[in-house]
Every structure is written in structure tokens, then in C-alpha cells.
N, C-alpha and C positions, 0 to 999 in steps of 0.2 A: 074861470080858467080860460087862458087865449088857446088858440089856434097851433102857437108854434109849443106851447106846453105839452098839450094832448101829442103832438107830435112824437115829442120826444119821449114820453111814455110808451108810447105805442112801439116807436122804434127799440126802447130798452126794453118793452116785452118781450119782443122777437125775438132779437139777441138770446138773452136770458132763455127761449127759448129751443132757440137751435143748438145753445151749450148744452142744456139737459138733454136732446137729442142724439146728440153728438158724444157725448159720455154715455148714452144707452148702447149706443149702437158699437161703441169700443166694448162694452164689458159682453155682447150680446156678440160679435164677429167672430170669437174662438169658437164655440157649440156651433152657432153657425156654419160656417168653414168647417170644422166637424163633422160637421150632416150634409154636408153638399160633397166632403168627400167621397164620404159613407154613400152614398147614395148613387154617386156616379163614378164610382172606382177612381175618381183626381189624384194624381200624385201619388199615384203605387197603392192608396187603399182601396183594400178588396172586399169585394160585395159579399152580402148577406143572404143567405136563401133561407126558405122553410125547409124543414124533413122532410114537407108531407108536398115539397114540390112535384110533378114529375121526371120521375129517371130520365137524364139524358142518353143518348145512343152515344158509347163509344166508338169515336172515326179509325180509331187503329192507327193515329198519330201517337205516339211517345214522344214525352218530353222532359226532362229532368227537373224533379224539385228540390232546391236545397232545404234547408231549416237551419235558422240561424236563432240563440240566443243569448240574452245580455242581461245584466240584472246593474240595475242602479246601487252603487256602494253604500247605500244607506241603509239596504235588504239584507238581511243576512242570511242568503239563503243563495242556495246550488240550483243553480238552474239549468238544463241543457235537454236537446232533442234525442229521443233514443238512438235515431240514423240522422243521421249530419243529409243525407241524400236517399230520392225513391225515383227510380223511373215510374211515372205515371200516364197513361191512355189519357190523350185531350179526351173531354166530355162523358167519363166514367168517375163515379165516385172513388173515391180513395180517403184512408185513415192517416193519421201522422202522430205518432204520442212525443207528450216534452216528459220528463220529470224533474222536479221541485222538492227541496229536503231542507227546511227552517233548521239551521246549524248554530241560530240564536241561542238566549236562555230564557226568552217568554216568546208568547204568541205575537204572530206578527202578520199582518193583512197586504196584500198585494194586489197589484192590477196590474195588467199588461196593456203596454200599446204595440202595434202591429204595423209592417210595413210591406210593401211587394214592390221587389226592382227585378228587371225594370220595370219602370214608371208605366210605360204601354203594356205590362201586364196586368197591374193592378183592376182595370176594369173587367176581366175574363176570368180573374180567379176568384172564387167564389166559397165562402166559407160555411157551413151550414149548420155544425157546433164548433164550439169553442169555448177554451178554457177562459178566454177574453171577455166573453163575454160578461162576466160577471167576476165582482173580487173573490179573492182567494184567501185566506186563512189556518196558517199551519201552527199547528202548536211547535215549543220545542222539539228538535229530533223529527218529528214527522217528516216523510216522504210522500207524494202524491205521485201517478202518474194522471196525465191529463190527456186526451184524446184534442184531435183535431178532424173534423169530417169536413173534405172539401171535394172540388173538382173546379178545373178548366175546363171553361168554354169552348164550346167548340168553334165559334162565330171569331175566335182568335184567328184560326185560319184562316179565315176571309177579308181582315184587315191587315193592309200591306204594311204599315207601321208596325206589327207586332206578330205577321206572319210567319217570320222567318225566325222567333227567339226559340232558342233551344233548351234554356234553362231558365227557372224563375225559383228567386228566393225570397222566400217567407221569414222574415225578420220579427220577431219580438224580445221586448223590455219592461223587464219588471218593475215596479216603484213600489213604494212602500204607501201605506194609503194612509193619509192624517186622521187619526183617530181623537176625537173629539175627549179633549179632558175630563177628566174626573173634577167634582167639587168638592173643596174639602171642607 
């Protein structure tokens, strides 16, 4: 084997390698991007707390939250927030209920995704249950209500970008979740 043979092996190994890289790293950038939102509130998503965090101190700022919801037409099911609107205390906890009523004729599984605008709110609003968190499963006719426990930061007021917002809306959309075939 010459010189410029091994070469050129070597060099189509690389290749070959940096595609299989590079197709990793496409199917691996959604979850990704995901969790970097998730994590640092990017792009209007909003953070995750424990329960068993400590209580923040309410500053005795008010701020308005809407609740916004949307269901993917493939869902058949009623979705909507009991108050469309709550004035909320920056940095005290606060509840929000949606409800959900499967208007189908079988059982049918959902998930939601979730959004907060504006954008420079997403990192100060902070969720700590959530019906999101995990799919959901209504039989026919069923209704749920679903709870939301959150709270704004209070560290919103200190950043001039997102100090002066007066209202933040909490967006979620339902999907239908692909439920793995039966074999027959």
C-alpha cells in the first residue's frame, strides 16, 4: 500500500466521520436547545423550581398575568384557562387552573408546550407544578381541571430589560401524543 493510498483512506475516514457527527448532532440540537431553554428561561421559557424550595418574599409589586390557551386540531378536546387574567405579587407564590374536556369518542393523550412573552420575561417566571409537566390522558367526555403553581421573580425588578413589563403571558398548546401501534 503507497503513501498517497493510506492517504486517501485516512482522509475518507474523517469525512465519513464528521458526517456521522454532524447527523448526531442534527437529531441531538432539538432536546438540546430544549434544555438550554429550560434552564435558562431563552426565548420566553420559563423556569422550573421545586416545592420544597424556599418561599420568596413578596415585594408588594403587582403585575398582571394573562393565561393563554390553544389546542392542536388534531386534539379533540376543550381547552381553556379558568381566568383568562390574575393580578399577581412579584415574588409570592400564586395558583392558575386551565381545564380540559376530551369531546372525542376514545381516549386520547396530550402534552403541552408552553411559552412566556415577553421574551425577557421568560427567565423570572418560574413554574413549580404543572400540568406540562407530564402527559395527560382523558377518557371520552372526561374533564380535568389542572393547577398551575408559579411565581415571578423578584430579581425581574432589578433587570432594566424586563423591569418596567407590566403583564406577562403564559401561553400553552396542546398536541396529541403518538401513541405507539397495536400489533395485530
Amino acid at each position: 500500500m503507497n503513501t498517497l493510498t493510506r492517504r486517501n483512506g485516512r482522509t475518507a475516514a474523517l469525512a465519513a466521520l464528521l458526517v456521522a457527527a454532524m447527523v448526531g448532532l442534527a437529531f441531538a440540537s432539538v432536546p438540546l436547545y430544549r434544555l438550554f431553554c429550560q434552564v435558562t428561561g431563552f426565548g420566553g421559557t420559563p423556569l422550573r423550581a421545586s416545592e420544597f424550595e424556599p418561599a420568596l418574599q413578596s415585594t408588594g409589586k403587582i403585575i398582571s398575568v394573562r393565561f393563554d390557551a390553544n389546542t392542536n386540531p388534531a386534539l379533540p378536546w376543550e381547552f381553556k384557562p379558568e381566568e383568562n387574567r390574575q393580578r399577581v405579587a412579584v415574588g409570592a407564590r400564586d395558583m392558575a387552573f386551565y381545564t380540559a374536556k376530551n369531546v372525542g369518542e376514545s381516549s386520547v393523550t396530550g402534552t403541552a408546550t408552553f411559552n412566556v412573552t415577553p421574551a425577557q420575561a421568560g427567565q423570572y417566571f418560574t413554574k413549580i407544578q404543572c400540568f406540562c409537566f407530564t402527559e395527560q390522558t382523558l377518557k371520552p367526555g372526561e374533564e380535568v381541571r389542572m393547577p398551575v403553581v408559579f411565581f415571578v421573580d423578584p430579581k425581574i425588578l432589578d433587570d432594566p430589560n424586563a423591569r418596567q413589563i407590566e403583564e406577562i403571558t403564559l401561553s400553552y398548546t396542546f398536541y396529541p401524543v403518538d401513541q405507539p401501534k397495536s400489533q395485530s
